[in-house]
VEXDREN-2710 file (C-alpha; in Angstrom, 1 decimal):
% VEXDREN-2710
k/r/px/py/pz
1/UNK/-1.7/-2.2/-15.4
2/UNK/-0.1/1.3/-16.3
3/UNK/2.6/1.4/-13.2
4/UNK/4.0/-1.0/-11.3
5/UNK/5.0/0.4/-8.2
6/UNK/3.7/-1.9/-5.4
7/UNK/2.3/-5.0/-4.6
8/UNK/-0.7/-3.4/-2.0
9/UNK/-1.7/-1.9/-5.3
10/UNK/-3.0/-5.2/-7.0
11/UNK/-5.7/-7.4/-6.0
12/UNK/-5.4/-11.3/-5.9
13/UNK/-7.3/-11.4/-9.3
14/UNK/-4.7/-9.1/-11.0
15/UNK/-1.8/-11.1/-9.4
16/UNK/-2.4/-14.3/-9.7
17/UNK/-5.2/-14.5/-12.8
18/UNK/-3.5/-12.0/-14.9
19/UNK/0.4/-11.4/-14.0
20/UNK/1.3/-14.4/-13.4
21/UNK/-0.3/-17.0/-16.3
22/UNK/1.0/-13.7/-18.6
23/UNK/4.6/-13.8/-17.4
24/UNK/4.2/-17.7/-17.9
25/UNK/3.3/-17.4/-21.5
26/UNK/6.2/-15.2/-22.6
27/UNK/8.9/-18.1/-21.0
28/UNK/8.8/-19.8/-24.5
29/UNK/9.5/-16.6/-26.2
30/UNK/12.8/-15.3/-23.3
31/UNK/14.1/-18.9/-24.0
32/UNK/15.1/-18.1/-27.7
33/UNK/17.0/-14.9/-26.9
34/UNK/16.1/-13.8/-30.5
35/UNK/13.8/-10.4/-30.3
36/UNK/10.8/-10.8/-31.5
37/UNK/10.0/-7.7/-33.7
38/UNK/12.2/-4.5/-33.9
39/UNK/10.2/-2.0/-32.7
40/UNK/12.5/1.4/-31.8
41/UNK/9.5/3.7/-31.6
42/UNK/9.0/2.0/-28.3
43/UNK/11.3/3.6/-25.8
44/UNK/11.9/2.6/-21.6
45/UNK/14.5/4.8/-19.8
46/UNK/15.8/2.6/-16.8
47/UNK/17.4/5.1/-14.1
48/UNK/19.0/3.2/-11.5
49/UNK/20.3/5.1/-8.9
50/UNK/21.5/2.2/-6.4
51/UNK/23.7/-0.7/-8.2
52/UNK/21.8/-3.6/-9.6
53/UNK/22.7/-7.0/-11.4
54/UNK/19.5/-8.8/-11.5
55/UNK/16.7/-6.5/-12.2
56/UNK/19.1/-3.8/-14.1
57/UNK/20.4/-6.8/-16.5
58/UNK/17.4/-8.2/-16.9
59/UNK/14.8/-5.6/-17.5
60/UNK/17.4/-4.7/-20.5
61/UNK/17.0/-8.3/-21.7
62/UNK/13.7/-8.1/-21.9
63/UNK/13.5/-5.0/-23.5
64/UNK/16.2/-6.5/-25.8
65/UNK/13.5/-9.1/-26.7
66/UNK/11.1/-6.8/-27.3
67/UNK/12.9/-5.0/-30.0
68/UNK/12.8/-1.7/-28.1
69/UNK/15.0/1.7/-27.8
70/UNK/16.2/2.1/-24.2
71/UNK/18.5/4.1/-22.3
72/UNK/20.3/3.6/-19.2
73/UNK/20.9/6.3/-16.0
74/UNK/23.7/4.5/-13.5
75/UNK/23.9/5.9/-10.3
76/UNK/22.6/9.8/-9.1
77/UNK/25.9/10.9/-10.4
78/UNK/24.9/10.7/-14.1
79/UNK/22.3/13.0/-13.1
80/UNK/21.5/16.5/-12.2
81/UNK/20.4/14.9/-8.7
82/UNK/23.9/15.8/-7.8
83/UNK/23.1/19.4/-8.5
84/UNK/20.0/19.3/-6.1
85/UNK/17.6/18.9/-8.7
86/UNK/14.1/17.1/-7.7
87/UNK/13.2/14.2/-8.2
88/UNK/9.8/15.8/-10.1
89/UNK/12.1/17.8/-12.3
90/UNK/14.4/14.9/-13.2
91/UNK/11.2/12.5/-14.0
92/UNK/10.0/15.1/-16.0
93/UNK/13.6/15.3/-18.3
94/UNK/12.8/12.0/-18.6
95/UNK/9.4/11.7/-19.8
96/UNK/10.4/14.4/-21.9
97/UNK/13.6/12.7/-24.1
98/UNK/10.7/10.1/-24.6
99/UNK/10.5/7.2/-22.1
100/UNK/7.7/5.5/-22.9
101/UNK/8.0/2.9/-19.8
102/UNK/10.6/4.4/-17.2
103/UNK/12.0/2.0/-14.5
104/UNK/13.4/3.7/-11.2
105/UNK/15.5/2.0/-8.5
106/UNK/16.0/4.1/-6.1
107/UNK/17.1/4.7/-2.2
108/UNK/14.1/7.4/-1.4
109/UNK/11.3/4.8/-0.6
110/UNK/8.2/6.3/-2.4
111/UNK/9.7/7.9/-5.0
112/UNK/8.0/6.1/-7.7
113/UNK/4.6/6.2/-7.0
114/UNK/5.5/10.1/-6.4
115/UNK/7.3/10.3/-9.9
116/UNK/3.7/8.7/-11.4
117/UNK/1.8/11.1/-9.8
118/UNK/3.6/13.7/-11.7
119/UNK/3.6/12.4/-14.7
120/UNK/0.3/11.7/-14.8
121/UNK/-1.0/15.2/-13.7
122/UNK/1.1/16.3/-16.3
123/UNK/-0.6/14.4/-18.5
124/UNK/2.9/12.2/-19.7
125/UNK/1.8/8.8/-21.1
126/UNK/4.8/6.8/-19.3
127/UNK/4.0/3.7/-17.2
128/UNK/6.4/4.3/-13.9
129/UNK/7.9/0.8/-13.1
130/UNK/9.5/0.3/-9.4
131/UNK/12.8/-1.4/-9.8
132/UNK/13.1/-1.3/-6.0
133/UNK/12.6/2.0/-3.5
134/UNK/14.7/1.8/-0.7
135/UNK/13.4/-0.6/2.2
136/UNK/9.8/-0.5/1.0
137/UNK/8.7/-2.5/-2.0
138/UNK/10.2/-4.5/-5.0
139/UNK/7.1/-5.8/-6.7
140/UNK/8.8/-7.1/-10.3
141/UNK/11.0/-9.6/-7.8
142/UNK/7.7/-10.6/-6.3
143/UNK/6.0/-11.0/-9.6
144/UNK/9.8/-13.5/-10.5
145/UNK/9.4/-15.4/-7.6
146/UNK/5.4/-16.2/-7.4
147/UNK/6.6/-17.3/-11.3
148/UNK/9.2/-19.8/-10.2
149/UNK/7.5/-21.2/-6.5
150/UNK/4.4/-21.4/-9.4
151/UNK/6.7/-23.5/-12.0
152/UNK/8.6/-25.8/-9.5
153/UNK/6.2/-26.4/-6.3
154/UNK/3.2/-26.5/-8.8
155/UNK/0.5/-24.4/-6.7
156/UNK/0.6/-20.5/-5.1
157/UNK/-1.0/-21.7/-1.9
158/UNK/-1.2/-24.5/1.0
159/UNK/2.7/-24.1/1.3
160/UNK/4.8/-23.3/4.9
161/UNK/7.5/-20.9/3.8
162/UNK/10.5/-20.2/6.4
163/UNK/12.4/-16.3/5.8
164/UNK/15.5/-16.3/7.0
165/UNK/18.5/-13.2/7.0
166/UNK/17.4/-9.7/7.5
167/UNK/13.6/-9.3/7.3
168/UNK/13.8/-5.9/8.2
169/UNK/15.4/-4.2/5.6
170/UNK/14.9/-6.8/2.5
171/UNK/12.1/-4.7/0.7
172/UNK/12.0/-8.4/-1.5
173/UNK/10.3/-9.9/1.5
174/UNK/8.2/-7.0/1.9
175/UNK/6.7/-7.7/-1.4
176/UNK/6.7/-11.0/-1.5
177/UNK/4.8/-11.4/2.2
178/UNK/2.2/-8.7/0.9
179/UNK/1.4/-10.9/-2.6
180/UNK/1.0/-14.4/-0.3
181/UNK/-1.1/-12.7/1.9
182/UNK/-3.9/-13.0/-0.7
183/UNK/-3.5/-16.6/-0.3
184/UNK/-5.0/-19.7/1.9
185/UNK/-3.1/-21.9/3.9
186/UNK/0.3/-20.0/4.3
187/UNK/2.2/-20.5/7.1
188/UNK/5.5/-18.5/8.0
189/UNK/8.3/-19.4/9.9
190/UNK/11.2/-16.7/10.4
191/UNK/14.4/-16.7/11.4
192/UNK/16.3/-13.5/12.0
193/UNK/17.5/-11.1/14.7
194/UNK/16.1/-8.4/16.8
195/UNK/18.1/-5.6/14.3
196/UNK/16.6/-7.7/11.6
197/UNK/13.5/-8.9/12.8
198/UNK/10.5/-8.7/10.8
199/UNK/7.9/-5.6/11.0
200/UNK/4.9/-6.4/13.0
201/UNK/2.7/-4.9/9.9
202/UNK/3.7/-7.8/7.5
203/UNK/3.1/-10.4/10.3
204/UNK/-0.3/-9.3/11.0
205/UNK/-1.0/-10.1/7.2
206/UNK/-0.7/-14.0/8.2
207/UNK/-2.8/-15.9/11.0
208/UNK/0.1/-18.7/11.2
209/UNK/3.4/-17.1/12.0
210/UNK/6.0/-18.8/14.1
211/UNK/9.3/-17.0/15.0
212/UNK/12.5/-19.3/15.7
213/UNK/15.8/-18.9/17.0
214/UNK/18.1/-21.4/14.3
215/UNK/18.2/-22.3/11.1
216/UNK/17.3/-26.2/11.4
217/UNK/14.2/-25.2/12.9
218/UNK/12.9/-24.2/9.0
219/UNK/12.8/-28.0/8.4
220/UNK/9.5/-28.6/8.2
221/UNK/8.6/-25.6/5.3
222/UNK/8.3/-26.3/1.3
223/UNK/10.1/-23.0/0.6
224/UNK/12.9/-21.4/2.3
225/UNK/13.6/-17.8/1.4
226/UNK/17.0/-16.1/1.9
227/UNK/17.2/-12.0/2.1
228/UNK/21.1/-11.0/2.2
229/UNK/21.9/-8.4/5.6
230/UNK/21.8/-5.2/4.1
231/UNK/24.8/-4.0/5.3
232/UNK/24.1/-0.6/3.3
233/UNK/21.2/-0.2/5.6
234/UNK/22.1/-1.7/9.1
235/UNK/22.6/0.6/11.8
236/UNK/23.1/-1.4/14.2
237/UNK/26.5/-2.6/16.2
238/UNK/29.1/-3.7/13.8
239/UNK/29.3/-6.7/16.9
240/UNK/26.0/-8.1/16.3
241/UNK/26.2/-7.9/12.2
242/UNK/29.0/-10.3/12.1
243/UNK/27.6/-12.6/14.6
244/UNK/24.0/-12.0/12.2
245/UNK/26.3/-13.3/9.1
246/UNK/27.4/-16.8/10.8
247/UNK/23.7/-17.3/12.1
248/UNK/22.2/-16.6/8.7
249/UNK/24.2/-19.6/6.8
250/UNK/22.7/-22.6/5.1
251/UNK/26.1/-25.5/5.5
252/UNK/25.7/-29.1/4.1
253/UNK/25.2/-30.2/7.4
254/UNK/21.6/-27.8/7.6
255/UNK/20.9/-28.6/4.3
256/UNK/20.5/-32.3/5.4
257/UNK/17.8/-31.3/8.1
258/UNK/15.7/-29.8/5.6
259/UNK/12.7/-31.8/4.1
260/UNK/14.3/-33.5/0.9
261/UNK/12.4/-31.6/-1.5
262/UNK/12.7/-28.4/-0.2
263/UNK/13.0/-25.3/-2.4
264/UNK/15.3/-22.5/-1.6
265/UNK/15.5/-19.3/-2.7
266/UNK/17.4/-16.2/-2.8
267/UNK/16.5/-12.8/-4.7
268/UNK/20.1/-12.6/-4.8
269/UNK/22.7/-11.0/-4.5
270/UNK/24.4/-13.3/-1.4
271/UNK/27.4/-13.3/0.2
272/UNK/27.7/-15.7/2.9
273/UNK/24.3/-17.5/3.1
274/UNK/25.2/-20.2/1.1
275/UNK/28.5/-22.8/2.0
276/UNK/30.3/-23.2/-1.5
277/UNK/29.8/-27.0/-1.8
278/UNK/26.0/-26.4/-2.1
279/UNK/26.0/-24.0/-4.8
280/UNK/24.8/-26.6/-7.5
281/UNK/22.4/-28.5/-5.0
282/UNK/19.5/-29.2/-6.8
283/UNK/17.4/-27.5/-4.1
284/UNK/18.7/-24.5/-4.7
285/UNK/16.9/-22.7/-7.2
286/UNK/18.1/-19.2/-7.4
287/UNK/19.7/-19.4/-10.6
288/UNK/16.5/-20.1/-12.5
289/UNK/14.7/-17.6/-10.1
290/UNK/16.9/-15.1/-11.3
291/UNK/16.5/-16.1/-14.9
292/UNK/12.4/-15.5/-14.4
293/UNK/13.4/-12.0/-14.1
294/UNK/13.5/-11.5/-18.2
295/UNK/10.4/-12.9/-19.0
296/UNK/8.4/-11.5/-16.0
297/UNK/9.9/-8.3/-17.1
298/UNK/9.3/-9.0/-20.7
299/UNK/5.8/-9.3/-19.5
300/UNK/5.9/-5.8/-17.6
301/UNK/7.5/-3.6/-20.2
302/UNK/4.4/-5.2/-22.7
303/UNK/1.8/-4.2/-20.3
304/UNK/3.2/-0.9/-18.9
305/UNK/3.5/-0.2/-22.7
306/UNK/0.1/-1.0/-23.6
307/UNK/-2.0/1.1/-20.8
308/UNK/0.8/4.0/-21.0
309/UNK/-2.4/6.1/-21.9
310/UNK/-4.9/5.0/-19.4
311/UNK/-5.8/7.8/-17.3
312/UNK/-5.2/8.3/-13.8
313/UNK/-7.9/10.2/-11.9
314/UNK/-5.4/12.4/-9.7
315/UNK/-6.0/12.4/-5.9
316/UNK/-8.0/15.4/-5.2
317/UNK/-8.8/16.9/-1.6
318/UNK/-12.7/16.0/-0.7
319/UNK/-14.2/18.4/1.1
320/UNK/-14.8/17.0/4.6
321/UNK/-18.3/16.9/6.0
322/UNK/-19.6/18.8/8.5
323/UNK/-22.1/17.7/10.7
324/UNK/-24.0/19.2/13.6
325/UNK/-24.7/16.3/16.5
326/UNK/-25.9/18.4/19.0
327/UNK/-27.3/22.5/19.1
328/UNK/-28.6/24.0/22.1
329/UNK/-29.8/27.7/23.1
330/UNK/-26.1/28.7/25.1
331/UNK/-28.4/29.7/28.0
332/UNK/-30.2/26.6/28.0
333/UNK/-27.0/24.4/27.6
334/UNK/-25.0/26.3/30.3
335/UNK/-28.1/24.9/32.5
336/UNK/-27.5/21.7/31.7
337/UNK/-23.7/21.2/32.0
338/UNK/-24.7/22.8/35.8
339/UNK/-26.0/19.8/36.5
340/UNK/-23.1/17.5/36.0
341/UNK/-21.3/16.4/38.9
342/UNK/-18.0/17.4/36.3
343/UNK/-18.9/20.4/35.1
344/UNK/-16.4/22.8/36.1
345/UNK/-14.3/19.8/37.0
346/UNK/-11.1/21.2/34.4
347/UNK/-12.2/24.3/33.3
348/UNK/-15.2/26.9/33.2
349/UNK/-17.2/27.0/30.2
350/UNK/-16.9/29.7/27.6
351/UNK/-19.8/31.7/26.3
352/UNK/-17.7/32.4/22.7
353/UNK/-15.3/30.3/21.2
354/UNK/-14.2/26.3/20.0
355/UNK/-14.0/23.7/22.6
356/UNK/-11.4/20.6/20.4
357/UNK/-12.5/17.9/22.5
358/UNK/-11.7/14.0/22.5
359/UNK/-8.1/15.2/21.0
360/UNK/-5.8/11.8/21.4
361/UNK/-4.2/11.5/24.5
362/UNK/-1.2/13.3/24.6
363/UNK/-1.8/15.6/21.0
364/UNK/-3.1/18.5/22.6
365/UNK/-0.1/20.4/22.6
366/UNK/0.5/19.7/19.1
367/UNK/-2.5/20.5/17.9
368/UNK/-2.2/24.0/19.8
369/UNK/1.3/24.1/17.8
370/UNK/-0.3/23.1/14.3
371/UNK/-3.1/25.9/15.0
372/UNK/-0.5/28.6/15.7
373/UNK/1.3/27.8/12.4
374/UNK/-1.5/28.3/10.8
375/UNK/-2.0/32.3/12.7
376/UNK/-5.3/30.7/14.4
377/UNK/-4.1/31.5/17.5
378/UNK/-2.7/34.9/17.4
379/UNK/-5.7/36.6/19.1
380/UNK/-7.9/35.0/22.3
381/UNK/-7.1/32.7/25.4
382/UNK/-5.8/29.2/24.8
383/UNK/-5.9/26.4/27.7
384/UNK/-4.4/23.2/27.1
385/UNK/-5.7/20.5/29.1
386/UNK/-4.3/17.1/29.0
387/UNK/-4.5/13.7/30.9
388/UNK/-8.7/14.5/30.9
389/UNK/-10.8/10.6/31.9
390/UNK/-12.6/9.9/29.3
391/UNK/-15.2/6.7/29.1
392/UNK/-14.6/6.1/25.6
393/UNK/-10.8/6.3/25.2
394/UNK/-9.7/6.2/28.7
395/UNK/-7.5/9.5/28.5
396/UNK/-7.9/12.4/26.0
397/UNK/-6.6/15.9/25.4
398/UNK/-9.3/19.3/25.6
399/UNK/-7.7/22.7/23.9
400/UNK/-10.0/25.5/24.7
401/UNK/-10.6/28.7/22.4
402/UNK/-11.8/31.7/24.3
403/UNK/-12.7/33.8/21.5
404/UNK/-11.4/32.1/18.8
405/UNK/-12.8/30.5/15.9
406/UNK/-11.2/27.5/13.4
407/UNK/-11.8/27.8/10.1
408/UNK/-13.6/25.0/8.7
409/UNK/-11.0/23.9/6.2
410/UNK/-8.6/23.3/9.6
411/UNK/-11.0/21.6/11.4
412/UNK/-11.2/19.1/8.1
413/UNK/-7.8/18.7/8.3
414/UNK/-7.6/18.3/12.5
415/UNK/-10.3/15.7/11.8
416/UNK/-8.3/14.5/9.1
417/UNK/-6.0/13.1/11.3
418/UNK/-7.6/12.5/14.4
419/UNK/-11.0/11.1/13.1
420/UNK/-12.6/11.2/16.8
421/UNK/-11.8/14.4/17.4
422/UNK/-15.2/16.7/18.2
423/UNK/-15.7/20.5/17.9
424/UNK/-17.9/22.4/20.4
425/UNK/-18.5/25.8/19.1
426/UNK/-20.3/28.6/20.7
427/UNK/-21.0/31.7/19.0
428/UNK/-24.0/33.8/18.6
429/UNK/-25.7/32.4/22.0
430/UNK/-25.8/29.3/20.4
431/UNK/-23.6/26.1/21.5
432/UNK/-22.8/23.2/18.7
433/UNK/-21.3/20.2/18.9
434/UNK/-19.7/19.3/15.2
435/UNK/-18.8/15.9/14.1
436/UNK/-16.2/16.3/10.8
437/UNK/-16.2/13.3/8.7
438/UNK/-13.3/12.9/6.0
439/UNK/-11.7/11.1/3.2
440/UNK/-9.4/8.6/4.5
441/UNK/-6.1/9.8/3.5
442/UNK/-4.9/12.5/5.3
443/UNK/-2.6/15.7/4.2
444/UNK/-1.8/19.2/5.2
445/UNK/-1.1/18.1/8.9
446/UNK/2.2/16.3/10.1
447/UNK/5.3/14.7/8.4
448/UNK/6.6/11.3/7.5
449/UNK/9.3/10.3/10.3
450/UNK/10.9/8.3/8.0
451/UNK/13.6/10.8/7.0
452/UNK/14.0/8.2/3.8
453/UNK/11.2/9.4/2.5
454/UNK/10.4/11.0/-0.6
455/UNK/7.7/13.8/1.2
456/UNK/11.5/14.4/3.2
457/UNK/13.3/14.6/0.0
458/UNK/11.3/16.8/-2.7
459/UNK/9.9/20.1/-2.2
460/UNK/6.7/19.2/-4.5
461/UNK/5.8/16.2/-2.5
462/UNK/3.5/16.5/0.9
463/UNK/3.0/14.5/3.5
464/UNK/-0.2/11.8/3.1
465/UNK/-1.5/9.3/5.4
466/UNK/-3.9/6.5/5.2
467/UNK/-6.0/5.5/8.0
468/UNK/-5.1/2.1/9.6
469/UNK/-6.4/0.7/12.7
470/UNK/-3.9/1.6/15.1
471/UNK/-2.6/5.1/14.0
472/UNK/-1.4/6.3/10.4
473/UNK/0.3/4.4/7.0
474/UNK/2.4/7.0/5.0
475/UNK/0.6/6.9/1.6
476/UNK/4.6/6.8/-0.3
477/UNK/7.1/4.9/1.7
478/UNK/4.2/2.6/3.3
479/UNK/5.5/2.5/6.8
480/UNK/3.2/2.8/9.9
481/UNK/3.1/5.4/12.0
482/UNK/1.4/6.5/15.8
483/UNK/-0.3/9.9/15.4
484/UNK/1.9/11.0/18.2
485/UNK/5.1/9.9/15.9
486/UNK/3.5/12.2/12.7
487/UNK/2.7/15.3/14.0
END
């Protein structure tokens, strides 16, 4: 492991056969609060631009522990952020002045695996670890809490665990639904409301998911997990917040309906989730949670350290390939498009020029507007054509070219994003129908509408998308997209 930036990139093995037995041996070590070797030539920078207790404190335990240098960056205003700088050049100082590990929490969701990506074209040997991006991911709070529902409930899997609070926003829940996913027999139950409610990505990840409208109706799970309303990221009426913060309460009285050996957890901080006169319930187990935070990130800082050098093959743009599905004599294919009852049903065929066909319904018009960005367009006649029946996608977009011709690096990137897209060119009395295949991430067309971010935020940093199932993941912040909502 050289960066730690989210849970999606570690398998089950790495998780739970590596982290977690390795966070689990260095408990013994964290309890004696006595470092175990001075060791100043080993250096971590920990720039927290957003305030932190937990993961800020303890990370500097742990480096404490470890007998290492650090330094500390509190809030963007300590920074040249203020002035505008980027977040490349700012990772860059910091790599620089000799951070050897460099720990970022930040608002911009994505800005960590960006500031690796830098880095390691640069050729810096720093392990980037994610203290927390925005709404996105928090994978060293996942890596505590698989540690302590490990230590207490004695197994990672066969468990019902009920969310409760806002499972929107709370990037901890995130992380914590994308590590159990890995494992059998998980059932969720969550609690919440519709500004809060959980995104429909995470609860694809589970085949048992049951939603619920109070909080006795968690009484039947082993684990109950808090996530605080994130008041610095709701948006929604001021009304509905307040009535969210009485809902979202554990009392005696609902403490009593849960099972009698029920674990709760929090990643902390709360404010009103839990009544007073529960705070030292037994069942309550946020206090050593939080504690699991020093050697976990003990455990981190060691490995982070250790692969600092391991090189990162940086993501490169394959070139797309082109192949030809169908080429005719023009003369001899004009023939036989005669013969179809729909052959001049939308538009007369062109004897030089591109044909985009099978375009996603209702992208026609963008595609037309990427094209003349790019000067494609400046020269030829252009004919939209939208709403067309098609037998394979019910409805699809046609943009036709007279005399115009896509260069083939465009038609990668028009493929790129709209993978069933099909190119019939004609030129030299010949008419070809090209298939493009290509890589599965996506760049150079569209942007992330998340204005949070970081491809919205630094000028170095372009839009990327992964292919999902139903449309487009941005490769930083990790949200899903349509390919309506992109381009």
């Amino acid at each position: 492991m050289k960066h730690c930036i989210s849970i999606n990139d570690f398998s089950k093995k790495e998780i739970y056969n590596e982290i977690i037995p390795g966070c689990r041996a260095v408990i013994a070590a964290a309890r004696k609060r006595k470092p175990i070797r001075y060791q100043p030539e080993k250096k971590a920078i920990f720039a927290f631009f957003e305030p932190s207790t937990r993961t800020r404190g303890s990370y500097l335990e742990a480096s404490r522990l470890l007998g290492w240098a650090n330094a500390e960056i509190l809030g963007a205003e300590a920074t040249s952020l203020t002035k505008k700088e980027s977040i490349a050049n700012t990772v860059r100082m910091f790599a620089a002045q000799g951070a050897d590990v460099l720990v970022m929490r930040t608002k911009i969701e994505g800005a960590q695996r960006f500031a690796a990506e830098i880095l390691d074209g640069e050729g810096y040997e720093v392990s980037v670890q994610n203290g927390g991006d925005g709404t996105n991911q928090h994978p060293s709070q996942t890596f505590l809490d698989l540690l302590t529902i490990s230590e207490k409930l004695g197994r990672l899997d066969n468990f019902k665990i009920g969310f409760f609070g806002d499972l929107k926003y709370g990037r901890t829940v995130h992380s914590l639904l994308c590590a159990l996913a890995h494992q059998k027999n998980i059932s969720l139950t969550l609690f919440s409301a519709p500004e809060t409610a959980l995104q429909t990505q995470y609860k694809n990840l589970f085949s048992n998911v049951k939603e619920v409208n109070s909080m006795d109706r968690l009484g039947d799970c082993d684990l109950i997990y808090g996530s605080r309303l994130q008041e610095e990221r709701f948006t929604g009426d001021p009304v509905a917040l307040n009535r969210a913060r009485e809902k979202f309460r554990i009392t005696a009285d609902i403490l009593d309906s849960f099972k009698k050996n029920v674990l709760i957890m929090h990643p902390m901080p709360y404010v009103q989730e839990f009544e007073p006169r529960i705070r030292k319930d037994v069942r309550l187990i946020i206090d050593l949670e939080a504690w699991h935070g020093i050697p976990t990130r003990m455990f981190l800082l060691a490995e982070g350290y250790r692969n600092r050098k391991a090189k990162i093959l940086p993501i490169t743009k394959k070139d797309a390939e082109f192949k030809i599905i169908k080429e005719l004599p023009l003369k001899e294919y004009l023939e036989k498009r005669k013969k179809k009852k729909t052959a001049s049903r939308y538009f007369l065929p062109i004897t030089n020029g591109t044909v985009i066909d099978h375009i996603p319904h209702g992208l026609g018009l963008k595609i037309r507007e990427f094209l003349s960005a790019k000067d494609v367009l400046v020269k030829g006649v252009k004919h939209t054509i939208e709403d067309v029946s098609s037998k394979k996608c019910k409805l699809k977009d046609v943009l036709v070219l007279e005399n115009i011709f896509i260069p083939d690096s465009l038609m990668g990137t028009i493929a790129s994003f709209a993978p069933d897209t099909t190119f019939n060119v004609i030129k030299d009395e010949t008419f070809r129908k090209i298939k493009v295949k290509t890589p599965d991430k996506t760049t150079g067309i569209g942007v992330c509408p998340n204005q949070n971010c970081i491809t919205n935020h630094d000028p170095e940093a372009a839009a990327r998308f992964i292919h999902i199932e139903k449309g487009l993941r941005c490769y930083y912040c990790e949200k899903d997209f349509t390919q309506k909502e992109v381009i």
